[in-house]
N, C-alpha and C positions, 0 to 999 in steps of 0.2 A: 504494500500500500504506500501512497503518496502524501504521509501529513507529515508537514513540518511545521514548528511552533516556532514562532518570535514571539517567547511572552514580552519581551521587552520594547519591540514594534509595536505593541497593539495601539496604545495611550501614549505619548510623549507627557501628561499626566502618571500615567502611573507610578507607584512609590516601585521600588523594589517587593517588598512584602505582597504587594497586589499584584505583580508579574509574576511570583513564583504561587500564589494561588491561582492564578490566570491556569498556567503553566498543568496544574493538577484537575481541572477541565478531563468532567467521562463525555466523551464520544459518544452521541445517542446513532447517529448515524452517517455516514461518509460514503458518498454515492459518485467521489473523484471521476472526474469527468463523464460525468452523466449530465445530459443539456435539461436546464432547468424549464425549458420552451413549454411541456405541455401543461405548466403549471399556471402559467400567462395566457395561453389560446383564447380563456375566456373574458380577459379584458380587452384584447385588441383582435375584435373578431377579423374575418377573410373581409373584404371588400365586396359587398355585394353589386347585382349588376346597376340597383338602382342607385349606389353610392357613387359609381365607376360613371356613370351619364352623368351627376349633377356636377361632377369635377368638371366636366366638358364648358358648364356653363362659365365658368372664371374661379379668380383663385377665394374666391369667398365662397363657392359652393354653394348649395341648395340654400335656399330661403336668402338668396342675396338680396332678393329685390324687394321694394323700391332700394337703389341708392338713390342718398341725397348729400348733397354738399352743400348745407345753409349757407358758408361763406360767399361760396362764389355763382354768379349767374353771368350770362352770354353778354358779351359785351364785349368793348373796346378795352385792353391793356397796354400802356404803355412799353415800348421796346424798353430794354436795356440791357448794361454788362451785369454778367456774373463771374464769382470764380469757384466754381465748384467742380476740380479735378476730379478726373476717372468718371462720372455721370456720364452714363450712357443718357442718349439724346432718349425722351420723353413728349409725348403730347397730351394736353386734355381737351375731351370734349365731353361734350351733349348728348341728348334726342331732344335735338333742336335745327330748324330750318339756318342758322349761323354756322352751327358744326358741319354740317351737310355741306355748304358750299364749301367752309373753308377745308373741310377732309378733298374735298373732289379739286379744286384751286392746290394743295400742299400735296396729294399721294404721291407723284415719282417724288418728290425732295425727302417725304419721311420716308420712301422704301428705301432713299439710297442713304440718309443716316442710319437705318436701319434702327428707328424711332419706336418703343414700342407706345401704345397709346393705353391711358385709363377712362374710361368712360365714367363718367364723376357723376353725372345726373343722368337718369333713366328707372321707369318706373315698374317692366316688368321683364322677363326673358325674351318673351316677342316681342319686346321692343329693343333688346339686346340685339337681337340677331337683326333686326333691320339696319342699328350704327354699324355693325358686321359687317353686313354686304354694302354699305358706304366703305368703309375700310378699304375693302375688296383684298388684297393679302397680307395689310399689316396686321401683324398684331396687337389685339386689343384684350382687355380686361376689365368688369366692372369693379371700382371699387370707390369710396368716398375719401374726397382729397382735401379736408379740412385744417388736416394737419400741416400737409403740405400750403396751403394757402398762407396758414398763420408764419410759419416760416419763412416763406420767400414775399409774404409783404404782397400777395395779388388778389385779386377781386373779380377778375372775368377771366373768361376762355373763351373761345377757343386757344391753347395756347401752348408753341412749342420751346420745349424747354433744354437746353444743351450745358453742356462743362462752362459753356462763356456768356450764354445769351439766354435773355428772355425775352420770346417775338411773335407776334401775331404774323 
């Protein structure tokens, strides 16, 4: 068999007197590597298939919708610098007739930063999938961007966001 004892490793607390009790420890049972897996099954069950489809919808999963994003609504942002190294380019929009133009006016400039987008306001999955096929092959995401508002200081979208710029 495979036990070996650091009573003196257990606690960097421990007195000596308590490592060498440690140390006198009966062995109820030692099952050395035997995988402790089917003890756990029944807290993190198999993915079911209805689990496996609501991933499909975005990374918030089932019951995402509505999102909403109090802070911000469709509108005019002012351009400007940022410096936010390594930030993979970003866009937010809508299901709004502004998102709509501006996704169909930006698609080849975000395919070719290779932008992915969050969809910040939208009220249900079939409406999800309509900013989708606006998209047409970028990638998008529902998710609510208020936190990101309060951070970078903005109030509208449509809005792409890069390591240098923030620009309608």
């Amino acid at each position: 068999m495979n036990r070996l004892y650091y009573p003196f490793l257990l606690l960097p607390s421990l007195s000596l007197a308590q490592a060498i009790h440690a140390s006198s420890l009966i062995v109820v049972e030692d099952r050395g590597g035997v995988s402790a897996l089917p003890y756990y099954q029944d807290l993190n069950p198999e993915p079911t298939a209805q689990s496996i489809s609501a991933l499909n919808i975005g990374v918030r999963g089932s019951g995402a919708f509505p999102v909403r994003s109090t802070q911000l609504t469709p509108g005019q942002e002012k351009s400007r610098v940022i410096n936010a190294p390594g930030l993979q380019p970003l866009f937010l929009v809508g299901d709004d007739e502004l998102s709509r133009t501006w996704l169909s006016q930006r698609r080849e400039q975000l395919q070719q930063l290779q932008a992915v987008g969050i969809v910040i306001n939208v009220t249900s999955a079939e409406r999800f999938a309509e900013v989708k096929r606006w998209a047409g092959t970028l990638q998008i995401v529902p998710a609510p961007a208020d936190d990101l508002a309060q951070r970078l200081g903005i109030s509208h979208y449509p809005l792409l966001i890069t390591a240098t710029t923030l620009q309608q």
